[in-house]
FILUM-723441 format. One record per atom (N, C-alpha, C): residue in one letter; x, z, y. Coordinates in steps of 0.05 Angstrom, whole numbers, padded with zeros to 5 digits, always signed. Layout:
BEGIN
AXZY/...
//
This chain:
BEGIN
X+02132+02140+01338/X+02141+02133+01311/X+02167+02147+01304/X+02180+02143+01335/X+02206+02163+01325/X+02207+02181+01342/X+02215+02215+01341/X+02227+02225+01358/X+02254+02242+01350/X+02274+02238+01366/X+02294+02258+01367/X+02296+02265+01388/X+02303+02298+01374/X+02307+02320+01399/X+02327+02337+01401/X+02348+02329+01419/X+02374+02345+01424/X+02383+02347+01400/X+02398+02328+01392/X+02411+02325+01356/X+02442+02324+01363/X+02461+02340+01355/X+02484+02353+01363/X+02498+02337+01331/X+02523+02325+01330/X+02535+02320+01300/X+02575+02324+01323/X+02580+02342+01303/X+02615+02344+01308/X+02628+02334+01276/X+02646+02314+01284/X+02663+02313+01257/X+02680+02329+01263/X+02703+02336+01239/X+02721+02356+01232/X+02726+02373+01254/X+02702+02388+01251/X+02709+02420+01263/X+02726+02434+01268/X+02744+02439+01286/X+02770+02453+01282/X+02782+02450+01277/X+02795+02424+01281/X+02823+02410+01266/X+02825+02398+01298/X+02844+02381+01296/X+02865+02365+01306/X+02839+02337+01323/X+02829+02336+01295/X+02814+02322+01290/X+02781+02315+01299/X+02779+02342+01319/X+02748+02332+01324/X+02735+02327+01340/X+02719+02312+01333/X+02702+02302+01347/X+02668+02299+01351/X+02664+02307+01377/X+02636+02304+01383/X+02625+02291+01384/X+02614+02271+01364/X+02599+02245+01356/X+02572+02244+01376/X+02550+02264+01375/X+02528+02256+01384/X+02526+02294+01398/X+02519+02286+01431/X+02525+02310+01438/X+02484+02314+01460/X+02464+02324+01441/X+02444+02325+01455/X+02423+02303+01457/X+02433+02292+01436/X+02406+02263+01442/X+02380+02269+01443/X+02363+02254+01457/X+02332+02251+01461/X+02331+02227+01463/X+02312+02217+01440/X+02289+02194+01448/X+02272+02193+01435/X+02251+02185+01442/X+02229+02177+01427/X+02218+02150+01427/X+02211+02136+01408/X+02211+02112+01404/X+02174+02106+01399/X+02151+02091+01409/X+02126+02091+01411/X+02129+02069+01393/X+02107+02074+01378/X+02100+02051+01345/X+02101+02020+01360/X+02117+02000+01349/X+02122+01977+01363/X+02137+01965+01383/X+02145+01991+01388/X+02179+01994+01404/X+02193+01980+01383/X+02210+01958+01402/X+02238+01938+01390/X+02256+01948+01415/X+02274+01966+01404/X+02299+01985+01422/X+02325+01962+01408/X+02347+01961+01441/X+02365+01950+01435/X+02383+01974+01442/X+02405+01985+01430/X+02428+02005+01428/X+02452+01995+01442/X+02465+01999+01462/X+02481+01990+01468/X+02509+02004+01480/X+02533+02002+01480/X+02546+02023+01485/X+02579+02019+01478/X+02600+02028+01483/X+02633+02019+01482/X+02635+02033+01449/X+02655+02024+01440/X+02671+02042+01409/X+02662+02075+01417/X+02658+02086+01396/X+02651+02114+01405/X+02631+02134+01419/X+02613+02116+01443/X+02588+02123+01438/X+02571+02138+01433/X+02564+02131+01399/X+02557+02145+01386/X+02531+02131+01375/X+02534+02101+01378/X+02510+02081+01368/X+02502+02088+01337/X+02521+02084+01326/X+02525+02073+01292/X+02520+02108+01288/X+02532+02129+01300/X+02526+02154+01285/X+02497+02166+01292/X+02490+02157+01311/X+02458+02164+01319/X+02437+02145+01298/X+02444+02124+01292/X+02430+02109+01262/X+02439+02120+01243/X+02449+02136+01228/X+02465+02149+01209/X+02444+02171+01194/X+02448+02185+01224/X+02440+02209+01232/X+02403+02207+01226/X+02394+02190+01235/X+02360+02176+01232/X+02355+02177+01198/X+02379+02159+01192/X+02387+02152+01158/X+02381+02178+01145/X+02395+02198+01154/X+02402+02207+01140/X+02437+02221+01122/X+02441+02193+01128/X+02472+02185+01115/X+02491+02225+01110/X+02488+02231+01139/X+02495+02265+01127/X+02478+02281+01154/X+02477+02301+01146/X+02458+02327+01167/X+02470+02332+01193/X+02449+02329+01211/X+02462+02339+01232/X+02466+02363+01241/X+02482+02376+01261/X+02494+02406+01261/X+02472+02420+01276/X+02459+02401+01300/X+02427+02421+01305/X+02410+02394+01321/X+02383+02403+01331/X+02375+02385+01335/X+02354+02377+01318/X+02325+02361+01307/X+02309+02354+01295/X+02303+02330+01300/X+02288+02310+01277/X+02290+02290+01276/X+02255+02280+01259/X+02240+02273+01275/X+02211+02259+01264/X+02210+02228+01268/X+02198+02221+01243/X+02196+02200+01241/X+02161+02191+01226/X+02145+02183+01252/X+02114+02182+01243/X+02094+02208+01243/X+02114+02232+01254/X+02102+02253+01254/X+02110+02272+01234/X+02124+02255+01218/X+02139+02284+01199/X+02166+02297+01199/X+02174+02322+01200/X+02204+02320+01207/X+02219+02325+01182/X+02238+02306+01177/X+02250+02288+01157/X+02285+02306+01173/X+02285+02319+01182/X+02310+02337+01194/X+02328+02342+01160/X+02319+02353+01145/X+02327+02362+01120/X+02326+02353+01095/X+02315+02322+01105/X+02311+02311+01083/X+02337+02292+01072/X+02347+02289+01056/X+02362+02271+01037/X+02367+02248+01045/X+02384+02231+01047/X+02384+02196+01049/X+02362+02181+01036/X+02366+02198+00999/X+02349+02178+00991/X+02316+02187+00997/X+02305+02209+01002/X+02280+02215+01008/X+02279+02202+01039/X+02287+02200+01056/X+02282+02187+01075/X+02286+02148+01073/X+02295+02141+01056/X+02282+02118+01049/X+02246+02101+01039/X+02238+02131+01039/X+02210+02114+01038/X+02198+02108+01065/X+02215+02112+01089/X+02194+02108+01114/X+02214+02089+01123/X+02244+02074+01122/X+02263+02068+01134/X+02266+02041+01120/X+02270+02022+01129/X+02277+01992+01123/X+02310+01999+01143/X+02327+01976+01125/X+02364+01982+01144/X+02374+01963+01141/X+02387+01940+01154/X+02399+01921+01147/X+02429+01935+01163/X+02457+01932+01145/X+02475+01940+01166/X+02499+01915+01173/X+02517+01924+01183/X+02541+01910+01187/X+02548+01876+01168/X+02554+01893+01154/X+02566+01875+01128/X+02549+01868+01112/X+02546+01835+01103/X+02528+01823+01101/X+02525+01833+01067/X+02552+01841+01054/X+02543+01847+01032/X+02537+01873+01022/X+02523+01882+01032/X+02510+01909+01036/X+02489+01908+01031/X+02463+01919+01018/X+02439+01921+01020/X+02427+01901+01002/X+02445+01886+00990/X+02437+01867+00959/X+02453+01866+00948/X+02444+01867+00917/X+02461+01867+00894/X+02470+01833+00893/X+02496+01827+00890/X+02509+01801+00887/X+02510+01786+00868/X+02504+01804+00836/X+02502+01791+00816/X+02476+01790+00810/X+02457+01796+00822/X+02433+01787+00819/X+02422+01760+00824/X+02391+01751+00817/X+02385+01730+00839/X+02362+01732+00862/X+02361+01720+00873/X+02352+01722+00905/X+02324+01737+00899/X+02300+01721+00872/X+02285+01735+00863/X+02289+01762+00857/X+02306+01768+00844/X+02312+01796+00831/X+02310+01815+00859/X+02329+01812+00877/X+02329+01824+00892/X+02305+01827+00902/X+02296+01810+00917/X+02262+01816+00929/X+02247+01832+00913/X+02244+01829+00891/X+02230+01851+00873/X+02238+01873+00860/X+02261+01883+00875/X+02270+01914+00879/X+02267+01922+00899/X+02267+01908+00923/X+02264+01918+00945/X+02229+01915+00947/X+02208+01899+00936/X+02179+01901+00931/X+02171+01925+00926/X+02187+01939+00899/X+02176+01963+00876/X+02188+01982+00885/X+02211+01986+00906/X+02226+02007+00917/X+02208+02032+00919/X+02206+02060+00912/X+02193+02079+00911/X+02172+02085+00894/X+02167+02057+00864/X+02138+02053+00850/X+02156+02069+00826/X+02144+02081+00807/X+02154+02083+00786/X+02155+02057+00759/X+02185+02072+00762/X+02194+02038+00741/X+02197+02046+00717/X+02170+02033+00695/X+02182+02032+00664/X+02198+02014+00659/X+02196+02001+00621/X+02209+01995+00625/X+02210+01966+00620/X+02186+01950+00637/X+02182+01922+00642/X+02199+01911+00668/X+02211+01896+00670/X+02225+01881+00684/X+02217+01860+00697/X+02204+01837+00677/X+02205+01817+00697/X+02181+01801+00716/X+02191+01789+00726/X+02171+01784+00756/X+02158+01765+00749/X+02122+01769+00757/X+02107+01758+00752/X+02103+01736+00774/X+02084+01725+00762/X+02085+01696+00773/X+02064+01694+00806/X+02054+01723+00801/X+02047+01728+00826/X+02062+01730+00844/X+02085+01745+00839/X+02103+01761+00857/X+02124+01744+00857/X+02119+01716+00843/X+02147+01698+00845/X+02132+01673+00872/X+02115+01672+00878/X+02094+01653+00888/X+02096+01668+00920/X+02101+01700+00914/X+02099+01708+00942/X+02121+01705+00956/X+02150+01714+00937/X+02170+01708+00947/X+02173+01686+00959/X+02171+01661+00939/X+02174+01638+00949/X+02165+01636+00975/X+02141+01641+00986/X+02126+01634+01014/X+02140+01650+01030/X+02154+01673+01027/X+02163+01694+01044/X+02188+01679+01044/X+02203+01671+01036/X+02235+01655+01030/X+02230+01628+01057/X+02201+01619+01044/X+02196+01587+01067/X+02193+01602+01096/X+02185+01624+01102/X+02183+01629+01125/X+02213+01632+01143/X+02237+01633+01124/X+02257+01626+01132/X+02272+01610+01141/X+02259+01576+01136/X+02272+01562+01146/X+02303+01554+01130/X+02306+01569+01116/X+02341+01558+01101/X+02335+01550+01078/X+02321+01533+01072/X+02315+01529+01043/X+02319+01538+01020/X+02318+01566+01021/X+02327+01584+00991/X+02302+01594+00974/X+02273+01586+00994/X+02253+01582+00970/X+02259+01565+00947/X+02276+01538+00951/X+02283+01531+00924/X+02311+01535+00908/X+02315+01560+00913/X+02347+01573+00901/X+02336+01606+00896/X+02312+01605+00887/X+02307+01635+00882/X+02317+01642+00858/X+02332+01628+00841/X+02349+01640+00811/X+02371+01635+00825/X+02387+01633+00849/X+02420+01629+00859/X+02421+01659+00860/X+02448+01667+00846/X+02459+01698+00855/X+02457+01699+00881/X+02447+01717+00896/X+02452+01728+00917/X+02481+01719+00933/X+02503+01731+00912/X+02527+01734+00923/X+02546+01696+00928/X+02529+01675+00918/X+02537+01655+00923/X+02524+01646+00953/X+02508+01660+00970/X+02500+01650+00993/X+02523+01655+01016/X+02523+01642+01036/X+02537+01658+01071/X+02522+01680+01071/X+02540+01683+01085/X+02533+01710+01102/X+02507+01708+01116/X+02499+01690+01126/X+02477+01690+01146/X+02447+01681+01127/X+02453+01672+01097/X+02431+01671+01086/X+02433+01697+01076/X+02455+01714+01069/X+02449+01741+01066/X+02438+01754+01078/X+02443+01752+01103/X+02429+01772+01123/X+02401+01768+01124/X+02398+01750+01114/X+02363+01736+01129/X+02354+01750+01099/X+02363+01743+01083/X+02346+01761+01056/X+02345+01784+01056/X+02368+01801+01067/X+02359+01835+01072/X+02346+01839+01097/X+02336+01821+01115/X+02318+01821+01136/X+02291+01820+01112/X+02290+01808+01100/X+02258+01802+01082/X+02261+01829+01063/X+02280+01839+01055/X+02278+01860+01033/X+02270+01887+01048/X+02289+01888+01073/X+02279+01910+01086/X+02260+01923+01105/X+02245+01887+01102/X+02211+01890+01123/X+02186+01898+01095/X+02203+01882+01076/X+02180+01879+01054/X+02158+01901+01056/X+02167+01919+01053/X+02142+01948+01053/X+02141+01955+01076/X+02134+01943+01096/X+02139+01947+01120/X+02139+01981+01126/X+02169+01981+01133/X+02171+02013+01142/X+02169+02026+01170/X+02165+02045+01168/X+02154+02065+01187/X+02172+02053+01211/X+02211+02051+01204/X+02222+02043+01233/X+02249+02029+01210/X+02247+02004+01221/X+02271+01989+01215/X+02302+01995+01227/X+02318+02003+01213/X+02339+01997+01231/X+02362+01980+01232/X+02375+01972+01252/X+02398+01950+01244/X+02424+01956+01256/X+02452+01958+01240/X+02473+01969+01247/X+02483+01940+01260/X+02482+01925+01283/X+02496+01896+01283/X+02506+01888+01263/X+02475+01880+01256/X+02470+01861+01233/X+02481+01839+01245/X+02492+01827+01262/X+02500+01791+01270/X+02523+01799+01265/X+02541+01833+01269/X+02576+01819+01276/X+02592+01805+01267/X+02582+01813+01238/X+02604+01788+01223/X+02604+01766+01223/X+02581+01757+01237/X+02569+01722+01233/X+02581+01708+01263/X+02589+01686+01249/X+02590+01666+01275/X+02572+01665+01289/X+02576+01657+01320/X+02549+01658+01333/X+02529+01641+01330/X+02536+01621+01319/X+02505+01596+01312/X+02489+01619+01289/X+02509+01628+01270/X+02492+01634+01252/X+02479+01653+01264/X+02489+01673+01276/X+02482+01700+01287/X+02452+01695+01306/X+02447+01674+01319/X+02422+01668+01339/X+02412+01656+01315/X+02419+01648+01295/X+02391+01645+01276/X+02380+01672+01263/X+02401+01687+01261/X+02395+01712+01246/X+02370+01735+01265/X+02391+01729+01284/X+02366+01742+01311/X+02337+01732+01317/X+02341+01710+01316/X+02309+01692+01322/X+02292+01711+01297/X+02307+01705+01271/X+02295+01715+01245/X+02274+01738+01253/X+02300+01760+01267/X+02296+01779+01271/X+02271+01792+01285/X+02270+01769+01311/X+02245+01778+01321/X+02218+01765+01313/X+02217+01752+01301/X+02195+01743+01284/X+02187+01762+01259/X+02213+01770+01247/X+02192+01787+01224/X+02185+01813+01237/X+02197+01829+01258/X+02187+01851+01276/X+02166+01841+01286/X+02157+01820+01302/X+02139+01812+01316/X+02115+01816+01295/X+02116+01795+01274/X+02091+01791+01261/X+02089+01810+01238/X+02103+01827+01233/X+02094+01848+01220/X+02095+01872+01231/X+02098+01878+01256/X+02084+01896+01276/X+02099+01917+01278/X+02128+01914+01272/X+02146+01940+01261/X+02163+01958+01288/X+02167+01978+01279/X+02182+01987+01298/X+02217+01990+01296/X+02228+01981+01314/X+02259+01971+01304/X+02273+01985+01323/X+02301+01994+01315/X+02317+02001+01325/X+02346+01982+01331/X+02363+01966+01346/X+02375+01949+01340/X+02406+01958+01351/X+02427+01968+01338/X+02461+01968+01356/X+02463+01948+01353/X+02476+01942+01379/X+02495+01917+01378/X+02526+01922+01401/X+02546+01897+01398/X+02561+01907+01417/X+02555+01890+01445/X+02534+01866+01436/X+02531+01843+01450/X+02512+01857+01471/X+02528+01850+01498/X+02504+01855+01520/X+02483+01841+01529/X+02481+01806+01522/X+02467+01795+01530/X+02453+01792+01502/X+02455+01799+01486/X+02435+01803+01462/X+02415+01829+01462/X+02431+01848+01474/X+02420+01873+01477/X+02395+01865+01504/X+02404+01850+01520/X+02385+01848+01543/X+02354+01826+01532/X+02371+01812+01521/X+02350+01789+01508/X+02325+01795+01484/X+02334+01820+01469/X+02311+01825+01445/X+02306+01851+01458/X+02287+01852+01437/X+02269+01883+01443/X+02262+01887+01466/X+02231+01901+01472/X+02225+01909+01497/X+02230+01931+01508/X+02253+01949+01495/X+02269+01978+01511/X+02299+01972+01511/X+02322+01979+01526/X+02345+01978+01519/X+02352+02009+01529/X+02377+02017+01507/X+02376+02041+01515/X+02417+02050+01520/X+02432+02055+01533/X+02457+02051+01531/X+02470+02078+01527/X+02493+02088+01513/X+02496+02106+01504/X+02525+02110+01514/X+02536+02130+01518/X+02570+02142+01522/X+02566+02168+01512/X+02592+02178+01506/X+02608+02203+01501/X+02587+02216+01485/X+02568+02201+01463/X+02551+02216+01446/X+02525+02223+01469/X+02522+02209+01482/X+02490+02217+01495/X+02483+02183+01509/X+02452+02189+01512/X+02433+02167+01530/X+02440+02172+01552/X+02447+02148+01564/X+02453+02151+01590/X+02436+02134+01604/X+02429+02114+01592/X+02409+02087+01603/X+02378+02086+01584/X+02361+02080+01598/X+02340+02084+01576/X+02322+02064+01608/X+02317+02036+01584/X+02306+02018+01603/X+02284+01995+01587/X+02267+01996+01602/X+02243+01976+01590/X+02226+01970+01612/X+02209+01957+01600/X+02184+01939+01624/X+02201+01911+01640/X+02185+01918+01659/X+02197+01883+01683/X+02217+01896+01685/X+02235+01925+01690/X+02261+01920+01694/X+02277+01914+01676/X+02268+01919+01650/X+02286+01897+01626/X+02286+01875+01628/X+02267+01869+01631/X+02260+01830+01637/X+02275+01809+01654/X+02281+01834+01675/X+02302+01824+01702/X+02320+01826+01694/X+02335+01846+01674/X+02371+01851+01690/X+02386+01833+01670/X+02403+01838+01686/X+02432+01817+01682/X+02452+01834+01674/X+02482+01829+01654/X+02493+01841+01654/X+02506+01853+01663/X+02511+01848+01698/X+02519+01847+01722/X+02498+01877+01727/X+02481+01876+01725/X+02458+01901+01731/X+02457+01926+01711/X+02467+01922+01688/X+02474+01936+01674/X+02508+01945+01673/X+02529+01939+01678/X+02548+01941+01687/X+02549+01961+01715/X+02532+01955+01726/X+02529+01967+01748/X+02518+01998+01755/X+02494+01991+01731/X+02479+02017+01723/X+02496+02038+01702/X+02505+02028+01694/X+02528+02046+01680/X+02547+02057+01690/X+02554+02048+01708/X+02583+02064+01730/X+02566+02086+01746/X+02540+02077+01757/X+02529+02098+01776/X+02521+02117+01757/X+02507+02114+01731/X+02505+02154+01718/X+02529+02161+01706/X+02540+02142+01699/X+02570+02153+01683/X+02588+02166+01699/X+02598+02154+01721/X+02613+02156+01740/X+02641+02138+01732/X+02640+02127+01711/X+02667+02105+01706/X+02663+02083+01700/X+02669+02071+01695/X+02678+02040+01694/X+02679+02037+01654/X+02654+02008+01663/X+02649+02001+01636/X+02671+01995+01623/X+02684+01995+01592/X+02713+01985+01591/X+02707+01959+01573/X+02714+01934+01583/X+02693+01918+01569/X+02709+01908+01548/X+02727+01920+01536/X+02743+01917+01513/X+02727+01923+01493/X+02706+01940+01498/X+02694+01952+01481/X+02664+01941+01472/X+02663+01920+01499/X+02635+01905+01480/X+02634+01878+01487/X+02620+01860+01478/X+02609+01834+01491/X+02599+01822+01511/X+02616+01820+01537/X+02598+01814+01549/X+02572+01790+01555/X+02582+01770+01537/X+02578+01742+01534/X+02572+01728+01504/
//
């Protein structure tokens, strides 16, 4: 569903200033792969999702997604295969909207829009059931602005907006960081239920290691802009952060700096 092959990105070239963001990546991701991203500040997590995005071109390297290579394509042309929830909860929904509104932009995303607007009573009936599968009771707050919810009922609504058309490969920039952790293990549970039952293929950064060990059935760990860890099956199932800590000093050759992620 996904492959990248040796994808090279330098910021400011020749200055003072630069840096080798993503130096040679490879992976390929099999339809139904739930990948956890894991890795210290710098890495190169958040620019290797960027880079998938779109967000700006990379310097060499190619990039397929479902079989087509999307290397040259645009942010917004690569939105018809890509669902994204990122960081910041208010990202990815309009705030002066309402919860309806939103869902039915993110429904019609890529349909051509005249110039009828409002949502039928079909598509208000689906929301609603898609809202109860949430558990936060905002099936009955579907006229509340968006922007009057938490953070964590935000997040859970751009989890529904960005499965809606179920896309080719979801991705998530640690979607929990800003959330406290109660909210954040609801957001995650969310998480693997709408991947699970709508059969999606996900990509997940996080800084959390025992989150990274706990979802998805691949984990993959990253330094100095490359894969260094690439792990799934019973040996995902087994390790401990202790085993990953461990596995990281022996291909790296240094010492995890755990300033830089969660271990707990």
């Amino acid at each position: 569903m996904l492959e990248i092959q040796n994808i090279h990105k330098t910021f400011n070239p020749g200055t003072i200033n630069e840096k080798h963001a993503l130096n040679g990546v490879n992976l390929t991701l099999n339809e139904g792969d739930f990948v956890t991203v894991i890795g210290g500040n710098g890495a190169g997590k958040s620019t290797m999702l960027n880079a998938i995005a779109g967000t700006w071109p990379v310097d060499e390297g190619s990039i397929l997604i479902n079989g087509t290579d999307v290397t040259g394509l645009p942010e917004f042309k690569r939105a018809a295969f890509l669902g994204r929830v990122f960081q910041d909860p208010m990202t990815g929904t309009t705030a002066t909207m309402q919860i309806d509104e939103n869902l039915a932009l993110a429904a019609r995303r890529g349909q051509h829009r005249g110039l009828k607007w409002g949502i039928s009573k079909k598509e208000k009936k689906k929301f609603h059931e898609l809202l109860k599968t949430l558990e936060l009771g905002l099936e009955d707050r579907m006229t509340s602005k968006v922007g009057l919810l938490s953070g964590g009922q935000r997040q859970a609504v751009t989890l529904l907006m960005a499965s809606l058309q179920k896309p080719k490969l979801l991705l998530l920039d640690e979607h929990t960081a800003a959330l406290d952790p109660k909210t954040a293990a609801k957001v995650l549970e969310l998480t693997d239920k709408i991947i699970e039952e709508n059969h999606l293929t996900a990509m997940m950064v996080t800084h959390n290691m025992r989150d990274a060990i706990a979802h998805g059935n691949r984990l993959i760990m990253m330094n100095n802009g490359k894969v260094i860890l690439n792990i799934s099956g019973e040996e995902k199932k087994n390790l401990t952060v202790e085993d990953l800590l461990i596995k990281f000093e022996e291909v790296s050759g240094e010492e995890f700096d755990s300033d830089k992620a969660l271990l707990g």
